[in-house]
Structures are given as C-alpha cells and as structure tokens.
C-alpha positions in Angstrom: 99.4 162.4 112.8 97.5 160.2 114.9 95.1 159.8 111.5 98.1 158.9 109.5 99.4 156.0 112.4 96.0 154.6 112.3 96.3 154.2 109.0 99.7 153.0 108.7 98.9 150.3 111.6 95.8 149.3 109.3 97.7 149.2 106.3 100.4 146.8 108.0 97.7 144.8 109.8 95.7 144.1 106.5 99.5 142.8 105.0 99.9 140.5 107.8 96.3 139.2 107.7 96.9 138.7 103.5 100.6 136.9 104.7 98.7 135.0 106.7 96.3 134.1 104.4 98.6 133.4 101.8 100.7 130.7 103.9 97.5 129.0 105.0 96.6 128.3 101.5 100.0 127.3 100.6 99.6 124.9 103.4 97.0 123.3 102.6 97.5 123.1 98.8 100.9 121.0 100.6 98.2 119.3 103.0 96.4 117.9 100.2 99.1 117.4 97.5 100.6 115.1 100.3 97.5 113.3 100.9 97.1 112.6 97.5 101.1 111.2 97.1 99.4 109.1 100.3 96.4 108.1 98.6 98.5 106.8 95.4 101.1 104.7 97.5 98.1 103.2 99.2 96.6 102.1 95.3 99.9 101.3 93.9 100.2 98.5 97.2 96.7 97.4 96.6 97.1 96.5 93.5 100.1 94.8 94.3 98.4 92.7 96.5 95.9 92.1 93.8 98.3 91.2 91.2 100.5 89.0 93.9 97.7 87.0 95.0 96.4 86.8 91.7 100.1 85.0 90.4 99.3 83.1 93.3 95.7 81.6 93.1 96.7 80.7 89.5 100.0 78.8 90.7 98.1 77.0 93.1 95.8 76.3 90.6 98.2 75.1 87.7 99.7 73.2 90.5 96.3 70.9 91.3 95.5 70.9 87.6 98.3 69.8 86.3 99.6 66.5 85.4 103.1 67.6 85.6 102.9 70.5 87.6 107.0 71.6 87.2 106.2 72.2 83.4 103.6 74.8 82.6 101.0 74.8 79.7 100.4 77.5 77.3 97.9 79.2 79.1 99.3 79.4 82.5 102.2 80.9 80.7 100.3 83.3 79.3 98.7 84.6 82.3 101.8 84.8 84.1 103.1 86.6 81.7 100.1 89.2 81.5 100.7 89.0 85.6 103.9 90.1 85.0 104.0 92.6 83.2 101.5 94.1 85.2 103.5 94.0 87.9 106.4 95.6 85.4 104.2 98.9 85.1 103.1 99.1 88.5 107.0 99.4 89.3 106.8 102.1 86.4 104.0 103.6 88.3 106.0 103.5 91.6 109.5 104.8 89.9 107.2 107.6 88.9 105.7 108.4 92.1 109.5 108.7 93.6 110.4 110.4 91.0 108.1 113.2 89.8 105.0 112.8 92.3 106.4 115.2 94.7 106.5 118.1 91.5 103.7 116.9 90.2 100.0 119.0 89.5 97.3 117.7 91.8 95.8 117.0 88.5 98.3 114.6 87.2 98.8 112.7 91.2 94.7 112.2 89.9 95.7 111.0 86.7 97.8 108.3 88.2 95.0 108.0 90.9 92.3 107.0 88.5 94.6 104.3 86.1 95.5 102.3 89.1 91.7 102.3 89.9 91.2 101.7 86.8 93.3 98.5 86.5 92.2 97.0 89.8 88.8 98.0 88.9 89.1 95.5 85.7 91.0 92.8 88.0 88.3 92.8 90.8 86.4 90.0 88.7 88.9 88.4 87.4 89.8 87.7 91.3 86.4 86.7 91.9 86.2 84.5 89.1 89.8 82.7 90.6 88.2 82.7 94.0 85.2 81.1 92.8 87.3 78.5 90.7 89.1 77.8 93.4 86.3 76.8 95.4 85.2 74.8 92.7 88.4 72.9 92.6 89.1 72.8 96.4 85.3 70.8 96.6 86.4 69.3 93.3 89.6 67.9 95.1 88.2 66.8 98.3 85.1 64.8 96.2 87.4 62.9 94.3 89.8 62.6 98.1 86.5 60.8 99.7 85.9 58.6 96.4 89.4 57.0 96.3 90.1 54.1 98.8 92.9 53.4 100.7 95.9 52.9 99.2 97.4 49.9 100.9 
C-alpha cells in the first residue's frame, strides 16, 4: 500500500512538474511572439520617420531651388510620389500588424521584420545623400546671402 501511494504521489508530482513545464513554454513562446509584435511597431515608426523627414528635406529643398516654389517640377513630383507610396505600404504593413500579427507564426512577424529593414536599409543613403545636399545648399544659400548687398 504504502509502495503503491509512493507511487501514485510520484506519478502526480511528475504531471504537475510536465504542467508546469508546459505553461512555462507557452509563456514564453507568448513572451517572445509579443516582443517581436514590439519589435515590428518600433520598425514600422522608424521608417515612418525616415520616410516623413525624407518628404520633408526634399520640400524644403524644392522650396530653396525653385524659382516658383508653389508649382513643382517633374522630379520633385516624382519623388513625392515614390514617398508616397511608400508611406501607402507602410500603412499596409501597419493594417497587417493589427490585423493578423497577433495570429501570426514567429516566422512570418520575421518576415515583416526583415522587409521593413530592408526598406530603411535602402533609404539610409538616400537620407544621407539629402543631408549632405542640404548642407551643400544651406552653405550654398548663405554664400550667395554674404555676396548680395543691401537692398536699399
């Protein structure tokens, strides 16, 4: 008897430790799943930003650059438009992270993951290349301020 209660309290003891076992795992598989929803919220706003102050270092520069800067030329056009819809799919992206990310495979939230790296990846030097034409222009600018006299 005392044999067969041993064995009977090992028995349940092993089922706990397996239940146990089994919730931890789920939890963290959640744990993780949720830090990778995190992870892609946090790309799809950097590349927002990218994309915003990209629209925006281009405006500023159509706006010095231009003759007429309320009418805008082909290529300034052109890039908006690229800017735009860019910003179009990342709203895709983000509808599809309300959407589906929560049922989604950790290998899919990756998926998404490495396309928004991707695309800011090939936008880091098109940034620098604004930023460094901006420069140019903003020393461009102030050359040509100092060279002008007076009006008066």
């Amino acid at each position: 008897m005392n044999v067969a209660l041993a064995l009977a309290g090992s028995v349940v003891l092993a089922l706990l430790l397996t239940l146990a076992l089994h919730s931890w795992r789920r939890g963290r598989r959640h744990d993780r799943h949720a830090l990778k929803i995190h992870h892609l919220l946090a790309l799809a706003d950097q590349l927002e930003a990218d994309l915003r102050h990209c629209r925006s270092g281009l405006l500023q520069a159509h706006a010095v650059m231009s003759s007429n800067p309320d009418l805008p030329d082909a290529g300034e056009a052109h890039a908006r438009q690229a800017i735009d819809a860019g910003l179009r799919a990342l709203l895709g992206q983000r509808i599809w992270i309300r959407d589906r990310a929560a049922q989604a495979s950790v290998e899919e939230l990756d998926r998404a993951a490495a396309a928004m790296t991707a695309t800011r990846d090939r936008l880091e030097p098109l940034l620098r290349e604004l930023g460094a034409a901006q420069g140019e222009l903003d020393r461009a600018m102030q050359a040509q301020i100092r060279r002008e006299p007076p009006a008066g």
